[in-house]
Phi, psi and omega in degrees: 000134172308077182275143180274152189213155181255117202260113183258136177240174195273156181282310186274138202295297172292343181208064172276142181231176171183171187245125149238172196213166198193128178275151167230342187186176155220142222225116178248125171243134161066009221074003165253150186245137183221162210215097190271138196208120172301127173241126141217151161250143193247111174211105194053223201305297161351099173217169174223143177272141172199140182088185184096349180257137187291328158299290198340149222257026180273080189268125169230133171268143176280290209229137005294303158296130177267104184296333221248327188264327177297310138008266175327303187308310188294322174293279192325318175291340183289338178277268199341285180312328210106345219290169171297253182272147146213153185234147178228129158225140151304139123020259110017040204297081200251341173229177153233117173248119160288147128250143177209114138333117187240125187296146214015020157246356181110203182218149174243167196231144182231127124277120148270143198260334248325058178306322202300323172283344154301323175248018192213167181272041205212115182270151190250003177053348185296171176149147182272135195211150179215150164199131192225194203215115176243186179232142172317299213307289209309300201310338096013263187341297196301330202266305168307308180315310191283004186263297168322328178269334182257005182052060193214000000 
């Protein structure tokens, strides 16, 4: 089975990588809703999987804060605007995603993985990392899919 998912992919065409994220489940602590989600990066033949286990710590809080429509919000000003940078970590720190302008290359995108800390309550600064070079089009694509996959 096929899980449907939201894909930021690489400008090249010949060699791909990307970054997806996909919901699984939902989790309530404390009165807070938290919304568990599969990540993997891709980079040509290369991909690593993460997340997706009903324990794991790959968490986006919902409620009080919509992590996932703010996510979104922050991506649309960085197209829409132009902006230089923007940086995103979940609550919940299991990545970090860069985004940068680069003048005549586009925008690069850097993700980190923090598996170790996704899977131990002890954060480890450690992490699995990919950068690719994408186009505002793709990200607009990336940007509907996660409104869509997360429903926001």
């Amino acid at each position: 089975m096929i899980l449907p998912m939201a894909k930021l992919l690489s400008e090249d065409e010949d060699f791909i990588s990307y970054l997806a994220l996909n919901k699984t489940g939902h989790e309530t602590r404390n009165d807070q809703l938290w919304q568990g989600y599969a990540l993997e990066i891709c980079n040509g033949p290369i991909s690593l999987k993460y997340g997706g286990a009903k324990d794991d710590g790959y968490l986006f809080c919902r409620q009080p804060k919509d992590e996932i429509k703010t996510f979104c919000e922050n991506l649309e000003m960085f197209v829409k605007q132009g902006m230089r940078s923007m940086q995103f970590e979940p609550s919940e720190p299991s990545f970090e995603l860069i985004l940068e302008r680069v003048e005549t290359f586009g925008v690069k995108v850097h993700i980190f993985v923090d598996d170790g800390n996704a899977s131990s309550a002890i954060a480890r600064w450690d992490a699995f990392g990919l950068r690719f070079f994408t186009t505002d089009a793709n990200l607009e694509g990336f940007i509907n899919e996660l409104k869509k996959e997360f429903a926001c």
